[in-house]
C-alpha positions in Angstrom: 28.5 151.5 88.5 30.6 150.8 85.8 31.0 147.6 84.6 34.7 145.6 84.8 36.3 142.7 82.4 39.1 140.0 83.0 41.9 140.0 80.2 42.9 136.5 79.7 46.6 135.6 78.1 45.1 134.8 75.3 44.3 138.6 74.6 42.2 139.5 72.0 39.4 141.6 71.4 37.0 138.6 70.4 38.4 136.7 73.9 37.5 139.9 76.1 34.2 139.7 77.1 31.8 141.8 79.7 30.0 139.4 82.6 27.1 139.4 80.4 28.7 137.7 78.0 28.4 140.5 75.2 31.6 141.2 73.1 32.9 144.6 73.0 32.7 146.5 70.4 35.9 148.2 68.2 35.8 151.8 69.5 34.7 150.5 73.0 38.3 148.1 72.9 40.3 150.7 71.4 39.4 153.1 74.5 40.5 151.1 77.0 43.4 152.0 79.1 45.5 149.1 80.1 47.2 147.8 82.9 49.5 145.0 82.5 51.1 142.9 85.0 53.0 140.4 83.2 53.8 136.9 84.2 56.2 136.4 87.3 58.7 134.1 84.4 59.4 138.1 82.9 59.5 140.3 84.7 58.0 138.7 88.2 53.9 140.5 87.8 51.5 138.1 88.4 47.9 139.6 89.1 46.1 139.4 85.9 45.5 141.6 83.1 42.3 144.4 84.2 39.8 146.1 81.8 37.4 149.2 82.6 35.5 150.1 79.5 36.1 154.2 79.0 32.5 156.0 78.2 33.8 159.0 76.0 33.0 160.1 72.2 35.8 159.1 69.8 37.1 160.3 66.3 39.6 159.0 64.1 42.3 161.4 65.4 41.5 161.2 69.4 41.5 157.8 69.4 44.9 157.4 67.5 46.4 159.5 70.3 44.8 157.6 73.2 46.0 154.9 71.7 49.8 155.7 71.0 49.5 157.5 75.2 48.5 154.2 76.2 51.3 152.1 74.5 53.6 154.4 75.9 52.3 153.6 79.2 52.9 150.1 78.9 56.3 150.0 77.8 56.9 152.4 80.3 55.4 149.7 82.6 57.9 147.5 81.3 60.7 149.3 81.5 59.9 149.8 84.9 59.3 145.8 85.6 62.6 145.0 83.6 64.6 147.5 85.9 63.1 146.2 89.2 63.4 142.4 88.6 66.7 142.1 86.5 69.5 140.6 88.6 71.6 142.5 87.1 73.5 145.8 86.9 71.5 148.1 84.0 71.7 152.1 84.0 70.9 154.5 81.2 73.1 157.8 81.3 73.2 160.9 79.6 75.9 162.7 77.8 77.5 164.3 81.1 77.6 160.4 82.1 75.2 161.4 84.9 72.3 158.6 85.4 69.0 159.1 83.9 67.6 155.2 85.8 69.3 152.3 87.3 67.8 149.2 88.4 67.5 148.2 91.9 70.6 145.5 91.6 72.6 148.8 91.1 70.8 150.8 93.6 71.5 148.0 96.3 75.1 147.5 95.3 75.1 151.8 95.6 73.7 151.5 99.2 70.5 153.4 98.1 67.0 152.6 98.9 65.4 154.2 96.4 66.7 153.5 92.8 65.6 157.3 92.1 68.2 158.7 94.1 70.9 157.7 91.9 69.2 160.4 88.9 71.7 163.0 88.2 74.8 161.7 90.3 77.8 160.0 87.9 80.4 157.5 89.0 82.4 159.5 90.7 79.8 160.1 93.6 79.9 156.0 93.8 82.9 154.6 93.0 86.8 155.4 93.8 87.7 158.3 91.3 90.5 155.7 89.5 87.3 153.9 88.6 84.9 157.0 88.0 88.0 158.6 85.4 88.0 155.3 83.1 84.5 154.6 83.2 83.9 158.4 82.0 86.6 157.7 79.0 84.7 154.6 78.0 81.2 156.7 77.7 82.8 159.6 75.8 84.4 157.3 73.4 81.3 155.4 72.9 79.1 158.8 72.3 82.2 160.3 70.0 82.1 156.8 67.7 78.7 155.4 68.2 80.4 152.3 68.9 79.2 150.0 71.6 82.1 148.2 74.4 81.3 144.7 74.7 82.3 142.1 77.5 84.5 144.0 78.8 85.8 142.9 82.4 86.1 146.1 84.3 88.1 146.1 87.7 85.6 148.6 89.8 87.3 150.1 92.9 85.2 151.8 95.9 85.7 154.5 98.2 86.2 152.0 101.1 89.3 150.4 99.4 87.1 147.2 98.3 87.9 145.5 95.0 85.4 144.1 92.7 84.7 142.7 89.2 82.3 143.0 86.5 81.7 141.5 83.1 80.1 145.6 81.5 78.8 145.6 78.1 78.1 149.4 77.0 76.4 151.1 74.2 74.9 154.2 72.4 71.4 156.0 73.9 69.8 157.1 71.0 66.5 159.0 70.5 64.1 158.5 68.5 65.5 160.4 65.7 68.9 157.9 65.8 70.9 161.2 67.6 72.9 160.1 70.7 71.7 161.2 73.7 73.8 159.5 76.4 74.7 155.5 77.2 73.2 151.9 78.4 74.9 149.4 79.7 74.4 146.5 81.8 77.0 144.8 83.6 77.2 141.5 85.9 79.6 141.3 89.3 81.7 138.6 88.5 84.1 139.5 91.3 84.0 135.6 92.5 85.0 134.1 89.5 88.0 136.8 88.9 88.6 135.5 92.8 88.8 132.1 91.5 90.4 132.8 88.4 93.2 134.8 90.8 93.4 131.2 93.5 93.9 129.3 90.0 96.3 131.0 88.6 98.4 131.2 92.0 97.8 127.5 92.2 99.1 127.0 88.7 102.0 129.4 89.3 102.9 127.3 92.9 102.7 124.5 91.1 105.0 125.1 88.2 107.4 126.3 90.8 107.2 122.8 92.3 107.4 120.8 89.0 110.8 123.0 88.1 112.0 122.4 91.3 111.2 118.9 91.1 112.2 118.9 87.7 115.8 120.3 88.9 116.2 117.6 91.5 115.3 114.6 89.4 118.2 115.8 86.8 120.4 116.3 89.4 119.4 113.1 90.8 119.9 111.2 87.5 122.9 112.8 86.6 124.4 111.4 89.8 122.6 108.1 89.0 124.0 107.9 85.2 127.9 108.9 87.4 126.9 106.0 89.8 125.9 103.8 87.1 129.1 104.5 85.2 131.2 104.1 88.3 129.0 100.5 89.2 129.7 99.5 85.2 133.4 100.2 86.0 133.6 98.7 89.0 132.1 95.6 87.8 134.2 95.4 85.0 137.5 95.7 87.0 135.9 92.8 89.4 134.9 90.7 86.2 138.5 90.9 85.4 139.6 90.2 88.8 137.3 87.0 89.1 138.7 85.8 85.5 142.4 86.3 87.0 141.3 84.8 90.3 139.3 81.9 88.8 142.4 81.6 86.6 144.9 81.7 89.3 142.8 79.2 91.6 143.2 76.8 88.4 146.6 77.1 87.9 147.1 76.6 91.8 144.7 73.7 91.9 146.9 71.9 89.0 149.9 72.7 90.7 148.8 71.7 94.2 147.4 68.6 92.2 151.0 68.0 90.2 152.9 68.7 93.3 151.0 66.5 95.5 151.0 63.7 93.1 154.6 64.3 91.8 155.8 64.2 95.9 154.2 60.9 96.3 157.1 58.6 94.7 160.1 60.6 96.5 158.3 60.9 100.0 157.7 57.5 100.0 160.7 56.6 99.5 162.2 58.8 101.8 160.1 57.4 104.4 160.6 53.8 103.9 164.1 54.2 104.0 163.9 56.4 106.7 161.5 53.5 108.5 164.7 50.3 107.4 166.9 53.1 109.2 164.7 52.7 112.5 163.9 49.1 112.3 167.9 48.0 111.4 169.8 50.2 113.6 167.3 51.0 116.3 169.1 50.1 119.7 172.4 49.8 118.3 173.5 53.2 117.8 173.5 55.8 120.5 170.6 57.8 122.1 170.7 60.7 120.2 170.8 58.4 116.5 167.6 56.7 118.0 166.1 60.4 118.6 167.2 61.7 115.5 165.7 59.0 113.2 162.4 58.7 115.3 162.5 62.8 114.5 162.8 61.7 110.5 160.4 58.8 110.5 157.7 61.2 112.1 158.4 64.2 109.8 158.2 62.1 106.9 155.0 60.2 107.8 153.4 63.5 108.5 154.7 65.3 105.1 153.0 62.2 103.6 149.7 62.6 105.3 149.8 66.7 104.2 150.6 65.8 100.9 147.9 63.1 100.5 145.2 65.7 102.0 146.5 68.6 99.7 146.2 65.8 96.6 142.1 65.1 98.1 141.2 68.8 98.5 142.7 69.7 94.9 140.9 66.9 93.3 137.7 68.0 94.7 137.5 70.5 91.6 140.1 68.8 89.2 138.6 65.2 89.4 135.0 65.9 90.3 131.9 64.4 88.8 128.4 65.3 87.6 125.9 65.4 90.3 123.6 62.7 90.5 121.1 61.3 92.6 122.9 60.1 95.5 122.0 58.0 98.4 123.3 59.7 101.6 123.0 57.4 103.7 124.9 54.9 101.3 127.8 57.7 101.4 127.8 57.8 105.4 127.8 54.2 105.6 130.7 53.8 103.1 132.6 56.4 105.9 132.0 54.7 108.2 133.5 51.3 106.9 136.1 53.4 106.0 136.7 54.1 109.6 135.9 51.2 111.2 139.4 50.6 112.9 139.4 54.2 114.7 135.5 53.3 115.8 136.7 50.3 117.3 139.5 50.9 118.9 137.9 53.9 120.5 134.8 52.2 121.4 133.0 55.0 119.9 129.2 55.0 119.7 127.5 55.9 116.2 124.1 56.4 115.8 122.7 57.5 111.8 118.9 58.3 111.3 117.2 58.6 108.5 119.3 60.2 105.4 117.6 61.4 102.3 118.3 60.8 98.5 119.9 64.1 97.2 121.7 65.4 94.4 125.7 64.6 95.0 129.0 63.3 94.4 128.9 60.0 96.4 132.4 60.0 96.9 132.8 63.3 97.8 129.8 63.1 100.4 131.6 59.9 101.8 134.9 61.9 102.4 132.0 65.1 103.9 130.7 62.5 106.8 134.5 60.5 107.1 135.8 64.3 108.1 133.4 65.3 110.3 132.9 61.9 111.9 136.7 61.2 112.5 136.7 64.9 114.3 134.0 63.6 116.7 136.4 60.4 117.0 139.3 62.2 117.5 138.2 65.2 119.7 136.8 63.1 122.8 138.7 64.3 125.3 139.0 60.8 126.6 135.8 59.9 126.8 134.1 57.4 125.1 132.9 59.0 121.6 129.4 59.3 120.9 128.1 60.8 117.4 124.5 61.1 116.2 124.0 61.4 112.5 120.5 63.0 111.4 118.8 65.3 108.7 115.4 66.7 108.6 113.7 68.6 105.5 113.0 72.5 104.9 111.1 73.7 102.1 113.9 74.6 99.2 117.0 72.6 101.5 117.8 69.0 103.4 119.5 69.9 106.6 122.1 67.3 108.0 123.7 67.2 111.1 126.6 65.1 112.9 126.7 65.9 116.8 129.2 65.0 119.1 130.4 64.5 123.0 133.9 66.1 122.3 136.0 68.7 123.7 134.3 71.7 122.2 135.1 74.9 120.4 135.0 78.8 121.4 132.7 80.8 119.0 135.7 83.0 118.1 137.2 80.2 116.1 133.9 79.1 114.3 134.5 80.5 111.1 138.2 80.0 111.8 138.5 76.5 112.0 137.1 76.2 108.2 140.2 77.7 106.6 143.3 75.9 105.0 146.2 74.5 107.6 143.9 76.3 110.7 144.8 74.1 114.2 143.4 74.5 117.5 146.0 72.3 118.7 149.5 71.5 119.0 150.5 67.8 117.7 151.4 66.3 121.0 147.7 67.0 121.7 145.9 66.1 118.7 147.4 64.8 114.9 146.1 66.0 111.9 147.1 68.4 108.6 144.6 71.4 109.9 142.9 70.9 106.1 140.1 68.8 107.3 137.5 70.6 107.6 138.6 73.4 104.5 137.9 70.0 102.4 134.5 69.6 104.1 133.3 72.9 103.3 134.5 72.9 99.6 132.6 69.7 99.3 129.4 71.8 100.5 129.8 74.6 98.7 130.5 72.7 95.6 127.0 71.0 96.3 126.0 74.3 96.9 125.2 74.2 100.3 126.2 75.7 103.6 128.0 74.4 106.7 128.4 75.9 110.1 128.5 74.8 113.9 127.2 75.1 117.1 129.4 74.8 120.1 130.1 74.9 124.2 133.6 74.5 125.5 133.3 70.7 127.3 129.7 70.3 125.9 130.2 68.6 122.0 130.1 70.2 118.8 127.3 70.2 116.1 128.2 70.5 112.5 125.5 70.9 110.3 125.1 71.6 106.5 122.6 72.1 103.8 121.9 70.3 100.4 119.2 71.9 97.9 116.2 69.5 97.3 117.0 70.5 93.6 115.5 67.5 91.2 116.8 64.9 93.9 112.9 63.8 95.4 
């Protein structure tokens, strides 16, 4: 029985050792015939490396040549390892282009079970003939000029319409003696990154669509912005100019109400104190018709006097007015009310006032505000007795004041109405007044910049209330 040794991987002829323990000698380790299975990280072998020692006579020449037959065993070994394990695509061809060995990647991507089978066929047996044509051109060219093809991406078409990619590097087969003999080449199927490569590029190609066509919409939409903007800029100037003619116009009107007003005075009154001697003297002693007729003048001109004294208070409210400055309100409402003490009394009207805050004002102006709206409540009673609550309460940026009444009442279609210059509800014979009232209250609040408004029911009172910023007034 012949003896048998383990070949470490440390090989070596001192490491190789019988079971006795005895080194081999030279022409006892340069007899033995080898069989290698290399490591699993090469080519995938692992049993270990086997050693029979070979009982046979040597000489010099003999054992040269079972040395050099052994060797080409092993790489032969190798070959045959490296074409089994690779993952991917290697075949050796000859001149025709006809295979000579694939590896088994190739075999399985062939449909072939044995790699073996492939020997003598060329691409046209395998792939689409498109395919089999330009892969043929590439192998002559390289065996005409002995120059290799490398990383070329081939697109590889197959007999059953299917598409696929590979990354083929391609060069000479030479023997031993340099002379080409055919081709190598080893390629890798990278048909999913062409796949992705192809979404990408689609993606990119949708998506420069979308940023011109967005593109295209935001120049359209800021040309029509930059017209807009030019149109606004004109618009704007043409209003500017309007509200410098207006704001000049209201002046000049203001003066002139103001001038005409004041100017009227001297001849008005004259006319109605002479008009008044005419009723006083002759009243009684002329006919009917004389007492009419002057009663008719004494009337006109007392009322021409009262207009002209309310147009001379509401242009004053901007020709005359003073700084604002912390005002008590309740101070203004009480100096109203003095001021109408006569029409309370002889009414019998009831007045109630509540708290009233400090605010930033023109106490005159916020006297004439509360005399207005309180004479209203006086006057508008319907024959009952009057009676008027005064009140305010605070929100966060305004004071809100209120004066509430038992009058007569106002539709909701005259509450915006009611605000503007010589605007009556009523016919004289009814109810007296100039119909600028309450256009002189809401120029007072708006010059305090404030708002006023109402809430109203026909028989059921009226509530005015208006606003005064907090400002720097607390």
């Amino acid at each position: 029985m012949s003896r048998r040794w383990r070949l470490r991987p440390a090989i070596g002829r001192q490491k190789i050792r019988p079971q006795t323990g005895r080194a081999l000698t030279a022409a006892q380790f340069a007899a033995i015939p080898l069989k290698m299975l290399l490591q699993e990280d090469c080519l995938g072998w692992q049993r270990p490396i086997e050693v029979w020692p070979l009982s046979c006579k040597f000489t010099p020449d003999g054992w040269q040549l079972n040395r050099m037959q052994q060797l080409e065993g092993i790489e032969n070994d190798l070959l045959q390892a490296f074409l089994e394990h690779i993952p991917d695509d290697v075949y050796f061809k000859d001149r025709d282009s006809r295979f000579l060995r694939i590896s088994r990647s190739l075999a399985t991507r062939f449909g072939l079970s044995d790699a073996s089978s492939a020997i003598g066929k060329t691409d046209a047996d395998m792939f689409s003939s498109e395919h089999a044509k330009q892969a043929f051109a590439d192998e002559q060219e390289i065996i005409s000029t002995g120059r290799a093809m490398v990383g070329k991406e081939e697109k590889e078409t197959w007999p059953d319409g299917r598409q696929t990619w590979a990354f083929t590097t391609k060069v000479p087969l030479r023997d031993k003696t340099g002379r080409i003999i055919g081709t190598m080449g080893i390629s890798r199927d990278i048909t999913e990154r062409k796949k992705a490569e192809q979404d990408l590029n689609e993606y990119k190609a949708r998506l420069e669509e979308l940023v011109q066509s967005r593109t295209a919409q935001l120049s359209r939409a800021n040309a029509q912005l930059e017209c807009d903007i030019a149109k606004r800029n004109l618009t704007e100037q043409e209003l500017a100019r309007n509200a410098h003619e207006l704001a000049r116009s209201n002046a000049d009107l203001e003066q002139f109400a103001y001038v005409a007003s004041h100017d009227l005075q001297e001849p008005l009154r004259m006319v109605a104190s002479y008009t008044q001697l005419l009723a006083r003297r002759y009243k009684g002693k002329l006919d009917a018709d004389a007492d009419e007729f002057i009663g008719f003048a004494v009337d006109g001109a007392n009322r021409m006097q009262q207009l002209i004294q309310d147009l001379l208070m509401y242009s004053r409210l901007t020709t005359t007015r003073k700084p604002l400055e912390r005002t008590e309100s309740k101070a203004a409402c009480d100096a109203a009310l003095m001021n109408l003490r006569e029409s309370i009394e002889h009414s019998g009207a009831i007045v109630t006032v509540g708290d009233l805050p400090i605010v930033l004002g023109d106490s005159t102006q916020l006297s004439q505000l509360f005399q207005n709206l309180i004479g209203n409540g006086i006057k508008y009673c319907n024959g009952h007795k009057p009676r008027i609550e005064i009140s305010s309460c605070a929100e966060s940026e305004h004071w809100v004041f209120s004066v509430e009444d038992n009058g007569i009442g106002i539709e909701p279609q005259y509450f915006e109405r009611i605000f503007q210059m010589f605007q009556r509800l009523h016919t004289r014979q009814h109810y007296s007044g100039t119909g600028i009232g309450l256009a002189i209250c809401r120029k007072i609040v708006e010059r305090h910049d404030g708002k006023i408004w109402l809430e109203s029911q026909i028989g059921s009172g009226s509530k005015f209330i208006f606003t005064i910023p907090k400002g720097q007034s607390e």
